[in-house]
N, C-alpha and C positions, 0 to 999 in steps of 0.2 A: 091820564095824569100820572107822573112818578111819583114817587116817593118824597117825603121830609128826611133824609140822611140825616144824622148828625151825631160828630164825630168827638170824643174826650182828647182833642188837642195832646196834651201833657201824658197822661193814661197811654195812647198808644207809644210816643217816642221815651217812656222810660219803659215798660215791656217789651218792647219788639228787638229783638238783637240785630237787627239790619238797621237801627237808628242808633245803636250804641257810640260806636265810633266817630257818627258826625255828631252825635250828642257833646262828645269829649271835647271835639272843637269848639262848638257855640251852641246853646239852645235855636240861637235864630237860623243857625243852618239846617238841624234838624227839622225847626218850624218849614223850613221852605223846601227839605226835601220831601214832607208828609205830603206838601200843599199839593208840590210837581206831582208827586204821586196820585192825589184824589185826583186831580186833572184828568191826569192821562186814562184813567181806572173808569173817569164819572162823564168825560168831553163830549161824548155821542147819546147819553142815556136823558129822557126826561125828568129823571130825579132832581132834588133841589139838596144839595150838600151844605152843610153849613160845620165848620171846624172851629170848634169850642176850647180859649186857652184862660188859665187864671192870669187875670193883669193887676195892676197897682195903680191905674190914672183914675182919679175921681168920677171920670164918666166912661160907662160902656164905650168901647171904641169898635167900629164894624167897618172892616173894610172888605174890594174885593178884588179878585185876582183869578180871572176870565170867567171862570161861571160858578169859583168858589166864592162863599161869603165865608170870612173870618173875623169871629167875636173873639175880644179880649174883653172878659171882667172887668169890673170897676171894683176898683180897692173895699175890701170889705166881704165882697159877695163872690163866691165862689165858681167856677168852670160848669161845677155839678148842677147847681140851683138856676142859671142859666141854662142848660140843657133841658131840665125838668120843666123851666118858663115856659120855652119856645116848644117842647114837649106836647104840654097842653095846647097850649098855643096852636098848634098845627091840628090836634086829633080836633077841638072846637071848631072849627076849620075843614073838619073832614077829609084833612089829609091823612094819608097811612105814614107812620112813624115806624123808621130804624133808625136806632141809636147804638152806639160802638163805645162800648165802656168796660173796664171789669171792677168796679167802683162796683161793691153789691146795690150802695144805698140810691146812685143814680138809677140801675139797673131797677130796685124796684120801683121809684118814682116813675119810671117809663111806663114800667109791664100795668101800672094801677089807672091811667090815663089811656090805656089801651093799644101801649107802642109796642114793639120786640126789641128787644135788646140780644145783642150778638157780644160778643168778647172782641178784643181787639185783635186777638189771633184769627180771628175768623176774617177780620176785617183786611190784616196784613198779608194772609194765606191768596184773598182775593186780588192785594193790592199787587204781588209778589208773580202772580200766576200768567203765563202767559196768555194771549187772547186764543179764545177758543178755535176757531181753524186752525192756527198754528199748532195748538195740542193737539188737533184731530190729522193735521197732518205727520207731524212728530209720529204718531201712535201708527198711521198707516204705514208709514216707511218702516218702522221697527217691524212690522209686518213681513210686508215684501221682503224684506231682507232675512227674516229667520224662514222662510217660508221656501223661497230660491235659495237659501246656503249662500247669499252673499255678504262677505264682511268688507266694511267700508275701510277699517285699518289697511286691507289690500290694495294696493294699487295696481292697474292692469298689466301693468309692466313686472312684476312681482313672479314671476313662474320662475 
């Protein structure tokens, strides 16, 4: 069984400078490049991701968008305090909790429920990173290449 992921919505797209720029344009664009991103990050894993944003409609709003669940607050109640809910919620539950925040006081709500909490850096370094074969190829060829004296700037026609 995976993981409870869940992510501080707002917390990672005002930290992360790869969300700054769409940030400028819309909140909602940023909201949908995070999303695309857990997507593609979470598509194949058994984890259960859930991306957590503060709203203003009188009632919790959840929707989803392919295998992400995204909560918006309800006016009043905070991003944090939903996170900490469904926190519990999951460790009651017997699920293992990660939670992505640098909010200290969300952070300890998790860590006291028995979750881990990671920084968003952490969370964006992973979002950011290529898939693993890829880097394991990337790293062989850098290989081969210092290894035989070949540089790829050459082209064979170059003597």
């Amino acid at each position: 069984m995976g993981r409870e992921i869940l992510v501080d919505g707002y917390n990672v797209i005002k930290r992360d400078a790869s969300f700054q720029s769409v940030r400028q344009r819309s909140f909602e664009a940023a909201r949908h490049a995070l999303v695309t991103q857990l997507i593609n990050r979470y598509r194949h894993t058994p984890h259960r991701v859930t991306v957590i944003f503060d709203g203003d409609a009188p009632q919790e709003q959840t929707t989803h968008e392919q295998r992400i669940r995204i909560i918006f607050s309800r006016a009043g109640e905070s991003a944090d305090s939903v996170i900490a809910r469904l926190a519990a919620q999951a460790r009651t539950e017997g699920r293992d909790v990660e939670m992505f925040s640098d909010d200290l006081e969300v952070q300890h709500a998790v860590k006291s429920v028995g979750g881990m909490a990671q920084s968003t850096g952490h969370l964006t370094s992973q979002l950011n990173a290529p898939p693993k074969h890829l880097k394991r190829l990337a790293e062989h060829r850098r290989v081969v290449r210092r290894k035989y004296g070949l540089d790829p700037m050459r082209g064979k026609d170059d003597d």
